[in-house]
Structure formats: structure tokens, C-alpha cells
BALOBA-1460 file (C-alpha; in Angstrom, 3 decimals):
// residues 89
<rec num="1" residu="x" x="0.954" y="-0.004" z="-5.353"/>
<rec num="2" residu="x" x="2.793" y="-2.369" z="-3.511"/>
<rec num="3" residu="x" x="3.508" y="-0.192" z="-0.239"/>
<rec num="4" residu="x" x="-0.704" y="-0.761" z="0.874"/>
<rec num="5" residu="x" x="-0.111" y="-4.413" z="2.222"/>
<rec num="6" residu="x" x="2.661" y="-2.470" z="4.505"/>
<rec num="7" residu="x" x="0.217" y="0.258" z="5.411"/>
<rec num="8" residu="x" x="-0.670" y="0.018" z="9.438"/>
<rec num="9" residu="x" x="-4.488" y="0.902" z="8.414"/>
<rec num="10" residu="x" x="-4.288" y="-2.948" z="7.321"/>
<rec num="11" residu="x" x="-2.421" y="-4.534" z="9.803"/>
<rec num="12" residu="x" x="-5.131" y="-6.251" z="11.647"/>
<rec num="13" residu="x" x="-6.539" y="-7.863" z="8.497"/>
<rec num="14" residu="x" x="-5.148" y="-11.591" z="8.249"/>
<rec num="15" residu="x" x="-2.292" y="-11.963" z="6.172"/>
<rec num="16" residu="x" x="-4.144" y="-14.316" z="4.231"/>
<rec num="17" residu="x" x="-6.654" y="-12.063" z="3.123"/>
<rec num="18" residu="x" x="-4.231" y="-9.468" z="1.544"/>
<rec num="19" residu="x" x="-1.877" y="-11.879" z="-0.052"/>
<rec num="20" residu="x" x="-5.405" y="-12.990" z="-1.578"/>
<rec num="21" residu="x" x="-6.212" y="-9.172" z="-2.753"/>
<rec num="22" residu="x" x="-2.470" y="-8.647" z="-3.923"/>
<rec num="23" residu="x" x="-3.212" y="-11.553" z="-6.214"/>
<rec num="24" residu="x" x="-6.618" y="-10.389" z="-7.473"/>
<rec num="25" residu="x" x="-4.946" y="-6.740" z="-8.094"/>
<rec num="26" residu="x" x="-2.051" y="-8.313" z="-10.176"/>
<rec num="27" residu="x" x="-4.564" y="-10.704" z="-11.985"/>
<rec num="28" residu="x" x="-7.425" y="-7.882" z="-13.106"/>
<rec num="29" residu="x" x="-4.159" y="-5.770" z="-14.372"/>
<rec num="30" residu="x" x="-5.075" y="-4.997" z="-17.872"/>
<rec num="31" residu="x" x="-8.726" y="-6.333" z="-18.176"/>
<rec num="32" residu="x" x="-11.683" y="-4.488" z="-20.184"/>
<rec num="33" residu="x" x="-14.671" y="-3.511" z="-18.733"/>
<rec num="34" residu="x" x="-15.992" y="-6.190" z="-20.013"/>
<rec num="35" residu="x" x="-13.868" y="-8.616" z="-18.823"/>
<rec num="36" residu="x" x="-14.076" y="-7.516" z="-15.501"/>
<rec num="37" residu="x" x="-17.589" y="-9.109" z="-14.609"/>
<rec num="38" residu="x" x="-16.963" y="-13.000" z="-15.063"/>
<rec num="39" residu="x" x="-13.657" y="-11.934" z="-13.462"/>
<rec num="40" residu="x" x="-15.216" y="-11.028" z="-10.271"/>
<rec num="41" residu="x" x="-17.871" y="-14.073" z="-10.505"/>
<rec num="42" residu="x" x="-14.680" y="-15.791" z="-10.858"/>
<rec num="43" residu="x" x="-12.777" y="-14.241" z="-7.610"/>
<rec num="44" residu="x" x="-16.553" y="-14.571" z="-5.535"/>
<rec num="45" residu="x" x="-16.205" y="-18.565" z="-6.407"/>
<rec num="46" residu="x" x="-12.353" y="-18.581" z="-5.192"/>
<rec num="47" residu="x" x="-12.800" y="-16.955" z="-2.260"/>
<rec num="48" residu="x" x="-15.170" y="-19.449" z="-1.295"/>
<rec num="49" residu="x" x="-13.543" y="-22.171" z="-1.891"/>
<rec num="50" residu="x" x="-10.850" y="-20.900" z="-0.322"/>
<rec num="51" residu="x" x="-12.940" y="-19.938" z="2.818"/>
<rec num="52" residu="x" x="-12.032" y="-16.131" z="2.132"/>
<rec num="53" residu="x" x="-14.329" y="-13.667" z="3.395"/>
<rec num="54" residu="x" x="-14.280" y="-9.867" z="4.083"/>
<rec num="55" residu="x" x="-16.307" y="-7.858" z="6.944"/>
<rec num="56" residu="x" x="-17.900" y="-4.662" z="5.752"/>
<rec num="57" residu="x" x="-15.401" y="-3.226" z="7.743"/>
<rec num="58" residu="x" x="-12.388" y="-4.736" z="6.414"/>
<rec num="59" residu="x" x="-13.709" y="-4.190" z="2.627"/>
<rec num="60" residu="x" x="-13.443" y="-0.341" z="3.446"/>
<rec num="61" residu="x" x="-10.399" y="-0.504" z="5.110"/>
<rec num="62" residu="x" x="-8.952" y="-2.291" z="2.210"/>
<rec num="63" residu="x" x="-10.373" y="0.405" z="-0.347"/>
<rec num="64" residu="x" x="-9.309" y="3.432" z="1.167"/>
<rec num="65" residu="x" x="-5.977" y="2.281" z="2.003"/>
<rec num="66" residu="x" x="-5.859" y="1.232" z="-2.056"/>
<rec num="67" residu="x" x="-6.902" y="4.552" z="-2.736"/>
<rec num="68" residu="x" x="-4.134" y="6.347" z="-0.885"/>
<rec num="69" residu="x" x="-1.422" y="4.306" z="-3.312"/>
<rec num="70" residu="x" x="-3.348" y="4.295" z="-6.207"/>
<rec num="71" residu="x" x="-2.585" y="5.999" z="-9.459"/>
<rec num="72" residu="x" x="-5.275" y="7.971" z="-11.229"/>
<rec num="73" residu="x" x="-5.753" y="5.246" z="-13.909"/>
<rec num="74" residu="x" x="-6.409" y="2.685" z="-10.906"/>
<rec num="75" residu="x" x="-8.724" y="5.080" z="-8.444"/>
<rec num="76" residu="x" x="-10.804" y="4.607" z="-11.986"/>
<rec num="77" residu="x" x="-10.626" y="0.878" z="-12.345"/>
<rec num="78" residu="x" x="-11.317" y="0.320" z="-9.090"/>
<rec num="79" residu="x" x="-14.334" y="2.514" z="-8.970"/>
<rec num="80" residu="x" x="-15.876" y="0.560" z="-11.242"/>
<rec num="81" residu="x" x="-14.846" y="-2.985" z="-9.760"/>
<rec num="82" residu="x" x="-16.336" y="-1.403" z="-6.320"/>
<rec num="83" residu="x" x="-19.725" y="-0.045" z="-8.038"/>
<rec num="84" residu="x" x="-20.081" y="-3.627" z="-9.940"/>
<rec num="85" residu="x" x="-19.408" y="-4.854" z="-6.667"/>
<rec num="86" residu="x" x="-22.144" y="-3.157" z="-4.669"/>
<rec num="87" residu="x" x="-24.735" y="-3.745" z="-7.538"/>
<rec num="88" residu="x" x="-24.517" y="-7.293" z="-6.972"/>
<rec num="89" residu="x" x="-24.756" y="-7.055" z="-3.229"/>
């Protein structure tokens, strides 16, 4: 999955951003579904702190340029990251 960060849909996104998400992808590598909820309170709190923030815009950007290098296995984790994601928003 490593090609996405190269992929010109994201090119306009800061740098900053993506190196951010590369992290988070290589982090939630391997975690239950259960896990995965304090993980993301857990990411929401770093990103602030680290003055991180997405636009709408650039959060669907992201996904469906994930989605194009994503194995089945992932399309499924992050399905469920996204849909925990949009409950809480």
C-alpha cells in the first residue's frame, strides 16, 4: 500500500498530513475490532495536538485513493475504521 502517498489524486494534500496517515496505517496494522475504538480516540487526541486536521474533501480523497491500493483484507478494515468514524461525527 505504499504507492497511495505517490498517487497524484493526493498531491495537493500537505505532506504533513500523509506522513501522519502513513503512520496511523502502519500503527492500526493488526488491531481487533475491538481495539480499534480507543485507537482512533487515541489518533483524534494526536492530531490535535499536533494541529492535524482533514477537510471533508481531503478525508475522501484520502479514502478512495486507499481504496485503489488496498487489498481485500484492508478495503474491510478500513470500512469499518470509516463507519466508526462517521458514527462519531
Amino acid at each position: 500500500m505504499a504507492n497511495w502517498l505517490d498517487d497524484p489524486a493526493v498531491a495537493h494534500i500537505d505532506k504533513s498530513k500523509l506522513d501522519f496517515l502513513q503512520m496511523l496505517v502502519f500503527e492500526s496494522n493488526g488491531l481487533s475490532k475491538e481495539q480499534m475504538l480507543p485507537f482512533l480516540m487515541a489518533v483524534a487526541k494526536r492530531s490535535k495536538e499536533n494541529k492535524i486536521s482533514f477537510t471533508e474533501e481531503e478525508i475522501e480523497t484520502i479514502i478512495e485513493t486507499l481504496k485503489k491500493y488496498s487489498s481485500p483484507e484492508d478495503l474491510e478494515k478500513m470500512n469499518k475504521m470509516i463507519s466508526i468514524y462517521r458514527n462519531r461525527h
